[in-house]
N, C-alpha and C positions, 0 to 999 in steps of 0.2 A: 504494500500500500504506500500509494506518494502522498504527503502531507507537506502544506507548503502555508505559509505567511507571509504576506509584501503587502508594504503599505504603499497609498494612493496619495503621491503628493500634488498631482495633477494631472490633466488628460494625457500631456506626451509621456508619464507613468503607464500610461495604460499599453504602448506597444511593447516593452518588456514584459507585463505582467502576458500580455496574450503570446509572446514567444515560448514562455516558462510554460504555460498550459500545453498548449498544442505540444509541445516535445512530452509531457507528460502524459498524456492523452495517446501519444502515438506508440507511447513505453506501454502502456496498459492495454495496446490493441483496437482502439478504437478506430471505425474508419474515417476516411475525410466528411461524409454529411452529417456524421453526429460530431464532431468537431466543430464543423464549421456553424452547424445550432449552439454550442458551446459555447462558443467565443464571443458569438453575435450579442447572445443573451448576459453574459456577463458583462460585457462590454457597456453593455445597455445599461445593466446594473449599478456599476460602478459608475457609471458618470452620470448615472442619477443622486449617486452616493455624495459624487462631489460638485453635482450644480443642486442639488433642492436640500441637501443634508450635511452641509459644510460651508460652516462659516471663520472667519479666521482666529475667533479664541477658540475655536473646537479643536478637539485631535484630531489628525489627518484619517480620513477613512481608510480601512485595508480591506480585504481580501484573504480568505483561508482556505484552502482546496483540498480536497481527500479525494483520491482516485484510486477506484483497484480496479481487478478484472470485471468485475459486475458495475458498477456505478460512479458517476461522477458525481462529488457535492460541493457546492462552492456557498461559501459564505460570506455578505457584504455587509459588512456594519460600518455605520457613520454615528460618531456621537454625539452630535446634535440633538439640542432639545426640539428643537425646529418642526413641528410636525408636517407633514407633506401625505397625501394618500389620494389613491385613484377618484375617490368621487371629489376631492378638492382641487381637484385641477382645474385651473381655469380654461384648461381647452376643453373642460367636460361643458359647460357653458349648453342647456337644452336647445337652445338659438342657434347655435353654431351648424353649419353645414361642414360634413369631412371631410369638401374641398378647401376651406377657409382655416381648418384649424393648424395652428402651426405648433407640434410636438404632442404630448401626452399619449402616446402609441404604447409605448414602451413595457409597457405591463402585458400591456396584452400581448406584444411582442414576444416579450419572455416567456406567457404562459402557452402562446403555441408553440414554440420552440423545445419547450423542456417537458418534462413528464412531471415537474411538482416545482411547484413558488409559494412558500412562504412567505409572510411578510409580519415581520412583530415591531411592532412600534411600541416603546416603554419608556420612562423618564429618561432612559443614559444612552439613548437614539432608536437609529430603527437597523434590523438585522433581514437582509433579506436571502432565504435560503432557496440555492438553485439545484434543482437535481435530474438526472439525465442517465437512464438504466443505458447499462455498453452491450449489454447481450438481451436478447430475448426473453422473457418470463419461461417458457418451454425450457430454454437452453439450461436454464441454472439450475 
């Protein structure tokens, strides 16, 4: 099992931490389309981590990842008190048409992407946990 921690100090953070997966990912046998759902969704994650949940007395948000032969789980906390969630977005706006809105995809991005999203919001931030089976239910 790969287990890994790197912190998000800002977006150009983000092309190492997706080098570090993807080689970790390809260690564990994963192929390229569930990878590439991987990265996309985390990606997504994290820089929601560090634009809606990251302010600058806060700690910098990180990233945790456990991969084995069966599963990938990534987890994103930001410590922000800041609360932020899908129905408070302002691109959820009932007015809005889905050609006009500009962002707030992303959840739902991640939830087709992955096989489980978590999301806990509590006083010391929010933790969002991504998870993505590498084999088959049958298989295992």
């Amino acid at each position: 099992m790969t287990v890994r921690r790197h912190p998000l100090a800002d977006k150009a953070s983000l092309s190492g931490v997706r080098k570090k997966i993807r080689a970790d990912l390809s260690k564990a046998g994963a192929d390229a389309s569930l990878s590439f759902d991987c990265l996309v969704a985390v990606t997504e994650a994290c820089t929601n981590a560090l634009v809606h949940g990251h302010r600058t007395e806060d700690p910098p948000p990180e990233i945790l990842w456990e991969i084995d032969g069966h599963s990938a789980r990534f987890y994103v906390q930001d410590y922000s008190t800041q609360e932020w969630s899908k129905t408070s977005h302002p691109s959820r706006d009932a007015e809005a048409e889905l050609e006009e809105r500009i962002g707030g995809f992303g959840l739902d991005l991640m939830r087709g992407l992955m096989d489980e999203v978590d999301i806990q919001i509590g006083p010391d931030g929010t933790t969002v946990c991504l998870v993505k089976q590498l084999v088959e239910a049958e298989a295992i």
